[in-house]
C-alpha positions in Angstrom: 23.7 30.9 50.7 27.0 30.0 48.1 30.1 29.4 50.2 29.3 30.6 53.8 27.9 34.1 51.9 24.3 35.0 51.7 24.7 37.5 49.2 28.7 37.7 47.8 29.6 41.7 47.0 30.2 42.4 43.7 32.4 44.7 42.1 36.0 46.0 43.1 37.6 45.0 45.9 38.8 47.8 48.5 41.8 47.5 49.8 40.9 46.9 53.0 39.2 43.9 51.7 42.6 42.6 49.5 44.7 43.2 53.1 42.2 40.6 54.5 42.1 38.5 52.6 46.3 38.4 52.2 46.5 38.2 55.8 44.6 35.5 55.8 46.2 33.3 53.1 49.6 34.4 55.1 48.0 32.4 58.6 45.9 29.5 56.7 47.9 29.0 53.5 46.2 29.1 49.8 44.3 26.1 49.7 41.1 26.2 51.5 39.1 28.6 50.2 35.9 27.7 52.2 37.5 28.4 55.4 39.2 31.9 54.2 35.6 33.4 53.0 34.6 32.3 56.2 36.4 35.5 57.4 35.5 37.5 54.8 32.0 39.0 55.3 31.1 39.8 51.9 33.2 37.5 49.4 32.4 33.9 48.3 35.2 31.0 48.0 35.6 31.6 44.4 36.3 35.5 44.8 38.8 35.0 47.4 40.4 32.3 45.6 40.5 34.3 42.0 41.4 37.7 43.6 44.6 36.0 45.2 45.9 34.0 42.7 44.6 36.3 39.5 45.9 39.6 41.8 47.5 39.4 45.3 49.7 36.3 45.1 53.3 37.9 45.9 55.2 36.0 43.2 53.1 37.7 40.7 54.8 40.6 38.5 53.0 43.4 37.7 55.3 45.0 35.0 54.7 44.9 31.2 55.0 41.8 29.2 58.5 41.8 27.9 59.2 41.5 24.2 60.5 37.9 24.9 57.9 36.9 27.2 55.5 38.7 24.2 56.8 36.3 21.5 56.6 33.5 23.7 53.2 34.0 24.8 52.4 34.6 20.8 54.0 30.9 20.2 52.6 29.3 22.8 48.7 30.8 22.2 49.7 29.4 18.4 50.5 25.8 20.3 48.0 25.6 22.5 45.2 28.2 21.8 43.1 29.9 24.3 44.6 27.3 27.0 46.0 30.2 29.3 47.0 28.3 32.6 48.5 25.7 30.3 50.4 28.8 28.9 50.9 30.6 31.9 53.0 27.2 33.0 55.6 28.6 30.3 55.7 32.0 31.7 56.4 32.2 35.6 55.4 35.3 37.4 52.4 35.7 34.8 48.9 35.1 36.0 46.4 33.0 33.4 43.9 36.4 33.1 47.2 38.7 32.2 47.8 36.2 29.5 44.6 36.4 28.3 44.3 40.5 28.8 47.3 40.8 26.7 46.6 38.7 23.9 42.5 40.1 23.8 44.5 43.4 23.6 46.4 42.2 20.9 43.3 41.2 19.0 41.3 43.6 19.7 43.0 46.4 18.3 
């Protein structure tokens, strides 16, 4: 048993499970993960926690990377390296993993 879960589901998320689990953030706030998987009959602490704050979190934005946020992000990953919550500080709106995404994308073309 890990985090109230026997065996965690892995894999996408439906979005049945993503309403839950914002719901639930909405009643007991986004701090104690524990308690919130407790509702969740197939997710861990550390899904709930990363889906949220990586996916769900309402002052996330979704739309492309601007060409300013793009330079900064490129100056910053120069400054600090692969540090991306310590870069994502720079950049409101922008999750640590979207940070990452775009610069892997970068590279990796």
């Amino acid at each position: 048993m890990r985090n109230g879960v026997l065996s965690p589901k892995k894999g996408p998320w439906t979005p049945e499970e993503s309403q839950r689990l914002v719901t639930l953030v909405r009643l007991m706030g986004p701090q104690d993960w524990v308690s919130i998987a407790s509702f969740m009959s197939s997710r861990n602490a550390k899904q709930c926690r990363e889906r949220y704050h990586q996916n769900l979190d309402p002052s996330l934005r979704h739309d492309p990377i601007s060409e300013d946020e793009a330079r900064a992000i490129m100056d910053l990953y120069g400054r600090y390296g692969t540090a991306w919550a310590r870069i994502a500080e720079h950049l409101p709106g922008r999750s640590d993993n979207a940070i990452k995404n775009y610069v892997n994308g970068l590279v990796n073309k």
